[in-house]
C-alpha positions as CSV (number, residue, x, y, z in Angstrom):
1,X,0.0,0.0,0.0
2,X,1.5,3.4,-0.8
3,X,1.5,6.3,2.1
4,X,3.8,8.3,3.3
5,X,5.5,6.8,6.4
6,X,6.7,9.5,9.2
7,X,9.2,8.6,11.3
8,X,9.8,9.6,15.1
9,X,13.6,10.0,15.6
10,X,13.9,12.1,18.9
11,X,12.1,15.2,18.9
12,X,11.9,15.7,15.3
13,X,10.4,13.6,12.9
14,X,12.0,12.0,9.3
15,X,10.7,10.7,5.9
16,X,13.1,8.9,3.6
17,X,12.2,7.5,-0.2
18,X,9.3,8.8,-2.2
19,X,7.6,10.0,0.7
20,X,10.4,12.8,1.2
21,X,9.0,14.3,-2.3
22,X,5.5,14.8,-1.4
23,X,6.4,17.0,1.7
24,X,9.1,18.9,-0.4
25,X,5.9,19.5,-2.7
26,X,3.5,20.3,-0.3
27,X,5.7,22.1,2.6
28,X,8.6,23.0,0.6
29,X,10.8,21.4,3.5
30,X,14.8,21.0,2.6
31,X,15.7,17.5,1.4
32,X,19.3,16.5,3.2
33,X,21.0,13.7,2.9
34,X,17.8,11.8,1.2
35,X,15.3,12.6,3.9
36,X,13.4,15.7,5.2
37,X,13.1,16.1,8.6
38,X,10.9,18.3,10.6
39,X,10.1,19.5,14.4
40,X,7.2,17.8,16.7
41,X,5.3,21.2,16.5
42,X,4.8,20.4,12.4
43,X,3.0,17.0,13.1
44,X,-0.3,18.5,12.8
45,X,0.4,20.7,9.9
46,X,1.9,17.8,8.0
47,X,-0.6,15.7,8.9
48,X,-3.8,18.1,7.9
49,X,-2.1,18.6,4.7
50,X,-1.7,15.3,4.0
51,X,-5.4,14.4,5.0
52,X,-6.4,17.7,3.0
53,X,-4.8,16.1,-0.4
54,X,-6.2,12.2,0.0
55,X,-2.5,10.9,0.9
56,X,-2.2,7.7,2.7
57,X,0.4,8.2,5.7
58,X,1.2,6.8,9.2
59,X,3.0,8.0,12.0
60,X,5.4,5.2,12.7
61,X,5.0,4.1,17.1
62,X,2.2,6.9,17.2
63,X,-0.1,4.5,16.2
64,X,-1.7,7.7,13.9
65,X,-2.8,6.5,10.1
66,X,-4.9,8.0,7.3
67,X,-6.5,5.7,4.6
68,X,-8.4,7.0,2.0
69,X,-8.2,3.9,-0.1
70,X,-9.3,4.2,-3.6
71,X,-8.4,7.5,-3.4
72,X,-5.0,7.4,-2.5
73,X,-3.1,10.2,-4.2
74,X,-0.2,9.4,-3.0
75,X,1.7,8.3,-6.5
76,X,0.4,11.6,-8.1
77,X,2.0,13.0,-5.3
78,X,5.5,11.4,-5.5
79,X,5.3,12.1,-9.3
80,X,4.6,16.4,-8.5
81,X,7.4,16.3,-6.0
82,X,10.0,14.5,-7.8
83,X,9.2,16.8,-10.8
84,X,9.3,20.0,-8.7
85,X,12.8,18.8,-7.3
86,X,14.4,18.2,-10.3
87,X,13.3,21.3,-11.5
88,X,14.8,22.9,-8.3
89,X,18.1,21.3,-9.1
90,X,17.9,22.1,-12.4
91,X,17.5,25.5,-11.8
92,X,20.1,25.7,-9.3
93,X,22.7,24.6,-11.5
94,X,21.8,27.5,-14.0
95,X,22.0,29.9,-11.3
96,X,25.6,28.5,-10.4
97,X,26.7,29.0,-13.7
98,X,25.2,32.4,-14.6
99,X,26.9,33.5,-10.9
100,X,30.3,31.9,-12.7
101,X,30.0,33.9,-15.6
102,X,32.6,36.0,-17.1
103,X,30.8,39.9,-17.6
104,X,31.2,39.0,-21.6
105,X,29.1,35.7,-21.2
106,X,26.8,37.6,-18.9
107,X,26.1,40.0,-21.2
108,X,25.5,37.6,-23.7
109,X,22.9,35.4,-21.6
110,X,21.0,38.4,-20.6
111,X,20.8,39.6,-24.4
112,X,19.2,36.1,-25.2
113,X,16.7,36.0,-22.0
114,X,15.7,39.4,-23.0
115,X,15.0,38.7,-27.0
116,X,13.3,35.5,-25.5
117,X,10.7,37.4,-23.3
118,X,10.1,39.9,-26.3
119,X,9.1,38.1,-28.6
């Protein structure tokens, strides 16, 4: 069964895998070393949005779930969040390079983005 599974690890909690992508796309939290983690205080907020979009979760030893069964978003979900963070990285990497730039190049990329958004 697909849901997002939150982990308690002290007094935060974690979610590894696919899961991780649905709360980048829905709370914009950071992604670290493959997981997102996030404070006991955000439970509830996590939670409601979760319940809010149809996606299947439990809270790991809280004995807390959410099943909406047939109408499970939850792999629409993974697919939005993985798209969203590529495109994060994606545009990161363009930022890097632009910040790289000789003044010359600069010059050149702004020229193009410019006769781009004219047209």
């Amino acid at each position: 069964m697909n849901l997002v599974k939150i982990r308690k690890n002290g007094t935060f909690y974690t979610v590894f895998d696919d899961d991780m992508y649905i709360i980048y796309y829905l709370l914009n939290y950071n992604i670290k070393n493959d997981k997102i983690g996030f404070p006991k205080s955000a439970l509830g907020k996590v939670t409601n949005l979760l319940e809010e979009n149809e996606i299947n979760y439990e809270v790991v030893g809280e004995n807390i779930k959410a099943n909406f069964k047939n109408m499970n978003q939850y792999l629409k979900f993974v697919r939005l969040g993985k798209d969203k963070y590529n495109k994060s990285i994606y545009y990161e990497n363009i930022r890097e390079k632009v910040r790289n730039a000789t003044p010359e190049k600069l010059d050149k990329i702004l020229s193009t983005i410019e006769s781009i958004l004219d047209e």
